[in-house]
C-alpha positions in Angstrom: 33.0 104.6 107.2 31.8 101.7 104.8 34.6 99.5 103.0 32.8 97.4 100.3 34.0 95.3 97.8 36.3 93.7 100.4 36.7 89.4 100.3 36.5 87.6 103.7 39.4 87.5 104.3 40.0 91.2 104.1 37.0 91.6 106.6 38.3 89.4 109.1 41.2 91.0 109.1 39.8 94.4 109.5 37.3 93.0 112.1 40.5 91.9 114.3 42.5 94.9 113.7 39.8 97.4 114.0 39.4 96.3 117.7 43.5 97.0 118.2 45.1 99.4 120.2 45.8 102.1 117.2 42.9 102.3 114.9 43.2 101.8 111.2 44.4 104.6 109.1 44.2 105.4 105.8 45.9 107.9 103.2 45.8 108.3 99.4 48.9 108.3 97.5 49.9 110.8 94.1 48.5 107.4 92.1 45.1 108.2 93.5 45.4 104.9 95.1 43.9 105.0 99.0 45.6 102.8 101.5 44.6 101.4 104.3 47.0 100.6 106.8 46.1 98.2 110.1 47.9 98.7 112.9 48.5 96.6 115.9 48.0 93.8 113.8 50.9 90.8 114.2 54.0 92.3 112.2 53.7 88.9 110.1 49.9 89.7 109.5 50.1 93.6 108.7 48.5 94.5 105.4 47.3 97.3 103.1 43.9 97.5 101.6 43.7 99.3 98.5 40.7 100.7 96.9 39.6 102.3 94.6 37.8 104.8 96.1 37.3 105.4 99.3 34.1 107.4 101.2 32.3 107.3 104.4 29.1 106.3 102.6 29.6 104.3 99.8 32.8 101.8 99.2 34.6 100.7 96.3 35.9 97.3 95.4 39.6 96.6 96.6 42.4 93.8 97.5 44.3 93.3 100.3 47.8 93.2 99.9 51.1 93.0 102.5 52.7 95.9 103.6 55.9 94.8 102.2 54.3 94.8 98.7 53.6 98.3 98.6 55.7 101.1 97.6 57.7 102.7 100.4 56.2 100.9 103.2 57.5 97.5 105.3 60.7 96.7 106.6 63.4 95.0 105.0 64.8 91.4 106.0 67.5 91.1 107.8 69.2 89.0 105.2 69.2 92.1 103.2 70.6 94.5 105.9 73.5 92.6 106.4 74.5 92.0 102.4 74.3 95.7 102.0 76.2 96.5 105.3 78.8 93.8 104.1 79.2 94.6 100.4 79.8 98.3 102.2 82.7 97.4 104.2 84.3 95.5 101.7 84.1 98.6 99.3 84.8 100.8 102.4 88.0 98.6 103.2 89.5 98.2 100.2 89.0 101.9 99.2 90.3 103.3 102.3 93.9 100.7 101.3 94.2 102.4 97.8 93.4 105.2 99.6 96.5 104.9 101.8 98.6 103.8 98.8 97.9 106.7 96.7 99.2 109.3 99.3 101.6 107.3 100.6 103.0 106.5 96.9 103.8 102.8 97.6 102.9 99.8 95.5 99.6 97.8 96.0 101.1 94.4 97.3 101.0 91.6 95.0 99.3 93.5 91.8 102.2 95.1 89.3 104.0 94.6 86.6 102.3 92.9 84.3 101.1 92.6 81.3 97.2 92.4 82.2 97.7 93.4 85.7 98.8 96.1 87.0 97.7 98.1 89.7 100.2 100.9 89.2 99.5 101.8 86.5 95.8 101.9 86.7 96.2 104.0 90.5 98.7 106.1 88.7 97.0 107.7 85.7 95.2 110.4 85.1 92.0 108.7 85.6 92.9 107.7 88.8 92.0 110.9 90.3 89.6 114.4 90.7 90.6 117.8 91.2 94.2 115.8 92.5 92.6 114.2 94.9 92.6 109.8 94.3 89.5 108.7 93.7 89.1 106.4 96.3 89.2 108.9 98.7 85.3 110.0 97.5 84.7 106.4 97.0 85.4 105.8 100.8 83.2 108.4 102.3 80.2 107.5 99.9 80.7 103.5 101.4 81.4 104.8 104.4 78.1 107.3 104.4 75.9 104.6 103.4 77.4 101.8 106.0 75.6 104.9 108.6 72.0 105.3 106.9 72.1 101.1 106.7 72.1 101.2 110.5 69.0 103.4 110.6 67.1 101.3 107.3 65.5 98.6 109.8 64.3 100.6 112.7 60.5 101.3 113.2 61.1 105.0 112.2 57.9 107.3 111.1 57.3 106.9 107.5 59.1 110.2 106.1 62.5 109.2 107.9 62.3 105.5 106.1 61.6 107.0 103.0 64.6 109.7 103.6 67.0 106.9 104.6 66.1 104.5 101.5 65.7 107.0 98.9 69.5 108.5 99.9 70.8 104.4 99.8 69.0 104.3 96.5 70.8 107.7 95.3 74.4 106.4 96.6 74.2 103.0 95.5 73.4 104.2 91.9 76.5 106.8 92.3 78.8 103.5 93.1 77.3 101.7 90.5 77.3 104.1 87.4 81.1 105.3 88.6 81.9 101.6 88.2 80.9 101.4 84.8 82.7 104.1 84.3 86.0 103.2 85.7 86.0 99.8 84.4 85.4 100.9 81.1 88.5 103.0 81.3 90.7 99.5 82.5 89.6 97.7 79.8 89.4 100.5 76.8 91.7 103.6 77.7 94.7 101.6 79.7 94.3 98.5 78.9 95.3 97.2 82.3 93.5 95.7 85.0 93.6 96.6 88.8 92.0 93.6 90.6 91.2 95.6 93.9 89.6 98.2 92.0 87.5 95.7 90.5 86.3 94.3 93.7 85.3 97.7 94.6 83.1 98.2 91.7 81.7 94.8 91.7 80.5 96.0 95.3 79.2 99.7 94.0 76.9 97.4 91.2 75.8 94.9 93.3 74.4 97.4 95.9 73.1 99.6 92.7 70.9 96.2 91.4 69.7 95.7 95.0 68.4 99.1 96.1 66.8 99.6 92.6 64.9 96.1 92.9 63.7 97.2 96.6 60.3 98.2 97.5 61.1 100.6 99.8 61.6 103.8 98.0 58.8 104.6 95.8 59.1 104.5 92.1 59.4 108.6 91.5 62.3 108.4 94.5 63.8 106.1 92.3 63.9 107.8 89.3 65.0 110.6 91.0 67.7 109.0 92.5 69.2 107.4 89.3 68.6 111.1 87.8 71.2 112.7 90.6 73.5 109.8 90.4 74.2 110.1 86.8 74.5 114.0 87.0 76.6 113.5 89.5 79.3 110.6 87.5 78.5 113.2 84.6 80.2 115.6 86.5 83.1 113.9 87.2 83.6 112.4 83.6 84.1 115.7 82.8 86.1 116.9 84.9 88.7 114.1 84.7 88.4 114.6 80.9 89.3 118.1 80.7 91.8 117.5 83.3 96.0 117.4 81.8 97.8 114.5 82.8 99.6 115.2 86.1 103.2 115.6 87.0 103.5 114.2 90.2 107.2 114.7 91.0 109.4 116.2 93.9 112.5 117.8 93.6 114.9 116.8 97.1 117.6 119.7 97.5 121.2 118.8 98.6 123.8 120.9 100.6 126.5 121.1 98.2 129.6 119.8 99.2 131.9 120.5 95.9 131.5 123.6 94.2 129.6 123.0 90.9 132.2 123.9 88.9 133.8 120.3 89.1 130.4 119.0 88.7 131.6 117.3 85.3 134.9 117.3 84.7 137.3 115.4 82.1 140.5 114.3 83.1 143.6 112.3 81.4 143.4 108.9 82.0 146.6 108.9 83.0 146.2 112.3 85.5 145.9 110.7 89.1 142.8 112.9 89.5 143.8 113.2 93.5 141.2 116.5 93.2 138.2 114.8 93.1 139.0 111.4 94.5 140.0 113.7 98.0 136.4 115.1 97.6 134.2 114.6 100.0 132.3 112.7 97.5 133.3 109.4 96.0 133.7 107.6 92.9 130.8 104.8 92.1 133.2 102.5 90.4 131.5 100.1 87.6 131.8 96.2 88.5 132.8 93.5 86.1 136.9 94.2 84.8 137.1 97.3 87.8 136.1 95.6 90.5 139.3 92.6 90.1 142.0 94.8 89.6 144.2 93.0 86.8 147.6 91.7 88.4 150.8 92.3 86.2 152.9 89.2 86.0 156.6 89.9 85.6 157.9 88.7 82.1 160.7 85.4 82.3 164.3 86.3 83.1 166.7 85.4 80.3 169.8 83.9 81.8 172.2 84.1 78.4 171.4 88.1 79.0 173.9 88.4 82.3 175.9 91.3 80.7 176.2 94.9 81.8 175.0 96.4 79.2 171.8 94.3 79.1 170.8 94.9 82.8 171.5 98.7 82.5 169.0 98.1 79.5 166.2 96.5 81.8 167.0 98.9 84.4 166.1 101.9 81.6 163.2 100.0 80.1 161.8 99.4 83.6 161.8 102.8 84.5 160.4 103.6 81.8 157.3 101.4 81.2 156.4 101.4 84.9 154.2 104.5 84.6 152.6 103.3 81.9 151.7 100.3 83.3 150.2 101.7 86.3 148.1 103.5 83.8 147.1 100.8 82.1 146.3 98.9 85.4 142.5 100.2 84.9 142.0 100.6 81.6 143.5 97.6 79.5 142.7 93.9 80.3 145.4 92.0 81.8 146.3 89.3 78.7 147.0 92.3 76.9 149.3 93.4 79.3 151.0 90.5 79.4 151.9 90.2 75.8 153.0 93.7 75.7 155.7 92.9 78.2 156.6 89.6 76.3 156.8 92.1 73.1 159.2 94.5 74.8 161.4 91.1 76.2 161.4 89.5 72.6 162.9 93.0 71.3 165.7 93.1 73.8 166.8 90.0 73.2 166.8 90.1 69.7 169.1 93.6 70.1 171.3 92.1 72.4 172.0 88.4 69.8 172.5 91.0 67.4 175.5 93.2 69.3 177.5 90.1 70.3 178.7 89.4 66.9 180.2 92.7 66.4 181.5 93.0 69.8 183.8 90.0 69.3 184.9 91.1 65.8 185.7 94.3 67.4 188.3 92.3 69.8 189.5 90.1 67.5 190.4 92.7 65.1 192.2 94.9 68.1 194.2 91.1 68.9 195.3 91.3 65.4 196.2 94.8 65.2 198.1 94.4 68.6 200.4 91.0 67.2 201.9 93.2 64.1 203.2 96.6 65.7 202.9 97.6 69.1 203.5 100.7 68.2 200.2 100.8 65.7 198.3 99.3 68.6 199.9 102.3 71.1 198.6 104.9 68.4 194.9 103.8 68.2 194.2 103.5 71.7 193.9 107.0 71.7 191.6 106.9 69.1 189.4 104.5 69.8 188.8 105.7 73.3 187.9 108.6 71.8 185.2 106.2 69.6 184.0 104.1 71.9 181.4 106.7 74.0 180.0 108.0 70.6 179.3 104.4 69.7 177.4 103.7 72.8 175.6 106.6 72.8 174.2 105.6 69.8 173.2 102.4 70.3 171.7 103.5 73.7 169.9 106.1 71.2 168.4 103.5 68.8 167.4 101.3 71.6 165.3 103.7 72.8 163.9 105.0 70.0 163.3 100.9 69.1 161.6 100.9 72.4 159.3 103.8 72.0 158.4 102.4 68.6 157.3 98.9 69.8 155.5 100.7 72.6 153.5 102.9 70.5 152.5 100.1 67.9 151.3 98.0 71.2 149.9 100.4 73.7 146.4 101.7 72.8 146.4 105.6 74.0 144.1 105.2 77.1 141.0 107.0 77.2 139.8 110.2 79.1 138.0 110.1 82.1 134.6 111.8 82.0 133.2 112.3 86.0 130.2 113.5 86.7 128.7 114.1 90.3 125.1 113.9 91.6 123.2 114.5 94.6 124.3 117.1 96.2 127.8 116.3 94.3 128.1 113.6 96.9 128.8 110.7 94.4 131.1 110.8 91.6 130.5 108.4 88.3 132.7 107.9 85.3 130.3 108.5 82.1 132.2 106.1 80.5 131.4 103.2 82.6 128.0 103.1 82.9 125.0 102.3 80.5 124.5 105.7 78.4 122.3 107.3 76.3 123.8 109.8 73.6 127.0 111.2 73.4 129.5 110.9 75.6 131.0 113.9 75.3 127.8 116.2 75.9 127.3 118.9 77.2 124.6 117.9 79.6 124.9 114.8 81.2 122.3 113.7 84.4 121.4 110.2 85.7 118.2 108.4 85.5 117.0 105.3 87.6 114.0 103.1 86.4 112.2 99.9 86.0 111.2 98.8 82.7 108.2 97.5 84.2 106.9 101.2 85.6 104.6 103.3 84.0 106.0 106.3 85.1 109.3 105.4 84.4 107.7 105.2 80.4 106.2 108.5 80.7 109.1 109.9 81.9 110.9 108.3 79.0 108.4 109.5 76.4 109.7 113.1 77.8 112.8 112.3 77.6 112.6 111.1 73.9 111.3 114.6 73.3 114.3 116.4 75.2 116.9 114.3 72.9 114.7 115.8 69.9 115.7 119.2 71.5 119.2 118.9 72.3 120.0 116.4 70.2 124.4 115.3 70.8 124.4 117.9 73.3 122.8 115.9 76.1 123.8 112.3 77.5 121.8 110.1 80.3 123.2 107.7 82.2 120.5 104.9 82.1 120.9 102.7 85.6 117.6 100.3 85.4 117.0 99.5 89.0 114.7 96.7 89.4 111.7 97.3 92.0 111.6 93.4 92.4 113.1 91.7 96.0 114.3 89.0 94.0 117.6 91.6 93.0 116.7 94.7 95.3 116.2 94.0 98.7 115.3 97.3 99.4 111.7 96.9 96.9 109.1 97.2 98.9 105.5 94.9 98.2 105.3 91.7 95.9 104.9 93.8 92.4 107.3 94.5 89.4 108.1 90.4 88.6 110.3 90.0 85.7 112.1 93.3 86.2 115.0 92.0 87.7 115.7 89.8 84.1 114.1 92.5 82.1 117.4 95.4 83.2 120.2 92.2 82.9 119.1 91.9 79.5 119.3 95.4 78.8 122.8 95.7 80.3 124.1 92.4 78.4 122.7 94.4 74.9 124.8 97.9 76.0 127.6 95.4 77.0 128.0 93.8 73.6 126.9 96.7 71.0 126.8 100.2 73.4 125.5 101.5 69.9 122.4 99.2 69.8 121.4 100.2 73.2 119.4 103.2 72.5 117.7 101.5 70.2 116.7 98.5 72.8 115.7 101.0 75.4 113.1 102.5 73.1 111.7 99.4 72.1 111.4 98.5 76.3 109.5 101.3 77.2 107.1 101.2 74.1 104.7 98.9 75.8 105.3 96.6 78.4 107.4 93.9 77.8 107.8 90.2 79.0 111.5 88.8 79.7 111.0 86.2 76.7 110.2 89.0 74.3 113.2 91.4 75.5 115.4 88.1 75.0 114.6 87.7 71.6 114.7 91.6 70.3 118.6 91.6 72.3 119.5 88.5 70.2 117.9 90.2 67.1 120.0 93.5 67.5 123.3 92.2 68.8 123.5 88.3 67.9 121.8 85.2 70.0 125.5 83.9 70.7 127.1 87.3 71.9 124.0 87.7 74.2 123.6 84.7 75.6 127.0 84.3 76.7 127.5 87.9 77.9 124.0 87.2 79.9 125.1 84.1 80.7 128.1 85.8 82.8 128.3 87.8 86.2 128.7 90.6 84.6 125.0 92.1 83.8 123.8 90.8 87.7 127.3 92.7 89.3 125.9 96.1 87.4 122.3 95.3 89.0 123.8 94.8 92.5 125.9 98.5 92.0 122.9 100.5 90.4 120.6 99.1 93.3 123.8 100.3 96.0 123.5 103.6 94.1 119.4 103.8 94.7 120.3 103.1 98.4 122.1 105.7 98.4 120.4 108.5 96.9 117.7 107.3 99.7 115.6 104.5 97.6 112.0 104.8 97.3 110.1 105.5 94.1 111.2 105.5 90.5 112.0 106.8 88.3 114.6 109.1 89.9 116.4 112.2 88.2 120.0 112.4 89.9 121.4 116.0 89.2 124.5 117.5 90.6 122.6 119.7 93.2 119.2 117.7 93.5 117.5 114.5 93.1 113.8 114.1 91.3 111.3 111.4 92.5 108.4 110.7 90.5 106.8 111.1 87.0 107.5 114.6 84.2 105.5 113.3 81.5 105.6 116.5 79.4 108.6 117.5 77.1 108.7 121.1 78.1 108.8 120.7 81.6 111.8 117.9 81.1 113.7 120.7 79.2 112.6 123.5 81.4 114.3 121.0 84.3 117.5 120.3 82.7 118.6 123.9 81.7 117.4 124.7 85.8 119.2 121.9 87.1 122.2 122.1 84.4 123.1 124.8 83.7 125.7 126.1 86.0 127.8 122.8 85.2 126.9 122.0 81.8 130.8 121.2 80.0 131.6 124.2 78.0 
């Protein structure tokens, strides 16, 4: 076999290799391109001839080039083995932690909540996973797959098994690296949030896609065919995530009841002692602020002109009967206004008794008179006005009272009804009334929600719930408890995320707090995008008033109402929000559809809905 055309250098290296162990070998690629490969040559000396033609009579001109130069042949550096292995374990690592997160439903430490960032939001959506399964679990096994084949790309295989090893690298980088253009493009565009560890995965799935596709050890055709499968294959799964609905990722926890459902939601007097369901097994959640420091009664002043008899039987009667009404009022009426009602009654008494005196002693001075001129005059009337004096006692007894009852009703407010509703399993017991509420309080059906304004379930779930109100309208109420997933006000939060939401629910308390009508409003606006504690402040001093916000914010009163609805989420066993709280079950997670929120309060409902 002649090789012509060859320079000297290319014939001394044929010379020396020729005389190797292995003799020379040569093939001719689909270019029409023969190569020549010398073996047993020094691995730092190995070339490839390439001619033009190639025949065991007559040569044709070539080159000499290294075998790392040509199209599937060489071996890669070791520089570049261990940046692919380590840009796959850092997309293997972090995939196989959102992963974890994802099926485990808890918050991606440090990355919630806000405006830009927000890893919850991102991990929760729709695009966040395929056929129900999160995305990252795919994502894993494809890092994980290639981490294996990297571990066979620098051994001195046969040629076909390099070639098989490098062109599936090539196919699976290009997979990680068009799916990251996909996914980031739906961060930036679609959600308009930005989940930093996703990021860092994709940055890894392009950077491994711009390396294998810049390697010369898959031949060019391999690489168009891998980019080819790759992009059918993201193809694929744009589709299918686009025809996919959005989920509703919920569950429904089932209680043993321990009340029958008919006292589910009940309305009593305020002044009935309601000893049925306070002996329930389940107890009442009692509202802080005026409830929790039960308002203490000072007695009114003794008057020490009043000594008579007739004035302490007086007392004795108005006692007895303003006592009940006081205890009544212990709950429901602040204690100044107690106090002045008691002054009112004292100031009434007195008056009546100055104004008796008079005629008393003109009475006995007249009888003195009478009794000086005849005796037997005096003798005669006794009779009669014996006979007088009960009637005229009676009677002023009579208008005392009815003086009494008329100061009372002009002073004491009628006290309101009680409106009780249990939840979870009828195990705790709330008064409507007390609590943040949206609707009417008189509805028909009432349930309990628990969120964070920060969530973006929890504004799903309110979009839903937007579209129930359209369908019920005044017949259903919701007790709206925000319960801030934040362990600067809930110790029970778990990771770093949600910051802000513990000022973002004590504003929206202080708003229902001053103007209960304004506070549907505010809610709305809070769970239209997501909103920054500066911007909530100045919307609540824009529907109620700066100065009645700031000093009902300023007070104990919004953080007490935080500490009770976060005792409340302990108890109906914490976790995830937003929670549903029914009478017989508890829901945990996201109902983003209107049909399926109405279809779940007439379930849930309607055995204790208030006829």
């Amino acid at each position: 076999m002649h090789f012509e055309g060859l320079g000297s250098s290319a014939r001394t290296l044929l010379n020396v290799c020729t005389a190797a162990i292995q003799p020379p070998s040569f093939w001719v690629e689909n270019s029409g391109i023969c190569f020549l490969q010398l073996r047993g040559c020094a691995e730092s000396s190995a070339m490839s001839v390439s001619f033009g033609t190639v025949n065991s009579e007559m040569g044709g001109s070539g080159e000499v080039r290294r075998l790392s130069d040509v199209p599937g042949e060489g071996h890669p550096s070791l520089r570049m083995l261990w940046i692919l292995r380590g840009l796959c374990v850092a997309g293997l690592g972090i995939s196989v932690y959102l992963a974890w997160t994802a099926l485990s439903m808890t918050p991606v430490y440090g990355c919630g909540g806000g405006d830009v960032i927000d890893c919850g939001h991102v991990l929760k959506s729709k695009w966040s996973k395929v056929f129900g399964i999160p995305v990252s679990v795919p994502a894993g096994g494809l890092y994980a797959s290639m981490l294996v084949l990297l571990g066979f790309a620098g051994l001195n295989a046969p040629r076909a098994m390099r070639q098989m090893v490098w062109n599936a690298l090539t196919a699976g980088a290009c997979m990680a690296g068009l799916a990251a253009l996909w996914f980031i493009s739906l961060q930036i565009f679609a959600l308009s949030k930005i989940c930093p560890y996703c990021v860092a995965v994709h940055t890894c799935g392009l950077a491994m896609a711009a390396l294998m596709l810049r390697n010369r050890f898959s031949e060019p055709h391999h690489k168009r065919m891998a980019v080819t499968f790759s992009a059918a294959a993201v193809a694929g799964l744009i589709t299918v995530q686009t025809m996919t609905p959005e989920p509703e990722v919920f569950e429904v926890i089932r209680y043993d009841e321990v009340t029958s459902p008919e006292v589910a939601t009940t309305t009593i007097a305020a002044g009935d002692s309601g000893s049925d369901v306070f002996e329930a097994p389940g107890e009442v959640f009692a509202a802080p602020g005026e409830m929790f420091d039960a308002p203490v009664v000072d007695e009114a002043p003794a008057d020490s002109s009043a000594s008579t008899t007739t004035e302490e039987s007086d007392e004795a009667v108005k006692a007895e009967t303003t006592q009940p009404v006081a205890s009544t009022l212990l709950l429901l009426v602040p204690p100044r206004l107690l106090n002045l009602t008691q002054i009112a009654f004292s100031g009434q008494d007195a008056t009546a008794s100055e104004g008796q005196k008079p005629a008393e002693a003109t009475t006995v001075a007249e009888g003195e008179n009478s009794a000086g001129t005849s005796a037997t005059t005096t003798e005669d009337s006794k009779p009669a006005a014996d006979a007088s004096t009960p009637d005229s006692a009676t009677e002023a007894t009579e208008k005392k009272d009815e003086k009494a009852e008329e100061a009372k009703a002009e002073v004491t407010p009628a006290p309101p009804a009680r409106k009780l509703i249990t939840v979870a399993g009828n195990r705790v017991t709330l008064d409507v009334k007390q609590w943040p509420l949206l609707g009417n309080s008189e509805a028909q059906y009432v349930f309990v929600e628990m969120f964070d304004y920060t969530c973006p379930h929890c504004r799903n779930t309110h979009n839903a719930i937007k579209g129930a109100f359209e369908n019920y309208g005044d017949r259903l109420a919701i007790l709206a408890l925000p319960v801030p997933l934040e362990r600067a006000c809930n110790d029970a939060a778990s990771g770093g995320g949600h910051p802000g939401s513990c000022e973002l629910a004590k504003i929206s308390i202080a708003v229902w707090r001053v103007s209960p009508d304004k506070f549907h409003e505010f809610h709305d606006w809070m769970f239209e995008t997501t909103r920054s504690p500066a911007s909530a402040r100045a919307q609540a001093e824009k529907l109620v008033g700066a100065e009645k916000f700031r000093k009902e914010y300023s007070s104990k009163i919004p953080s007490e109402y935080v500490k009770r609805h976060v005792d409340l989420y302990k108890k109906v066993g914490q976790g995830s929000v937003p929670k549903l709280l029914f009478p017989k079950s508890t829901i945990n997670g996201e109902i983003n559809s209107k049909s399926t929120m109405v279809s779940t309060i007439e379930r849930e409902l309607r055995d204790v809905a208030v006829k």
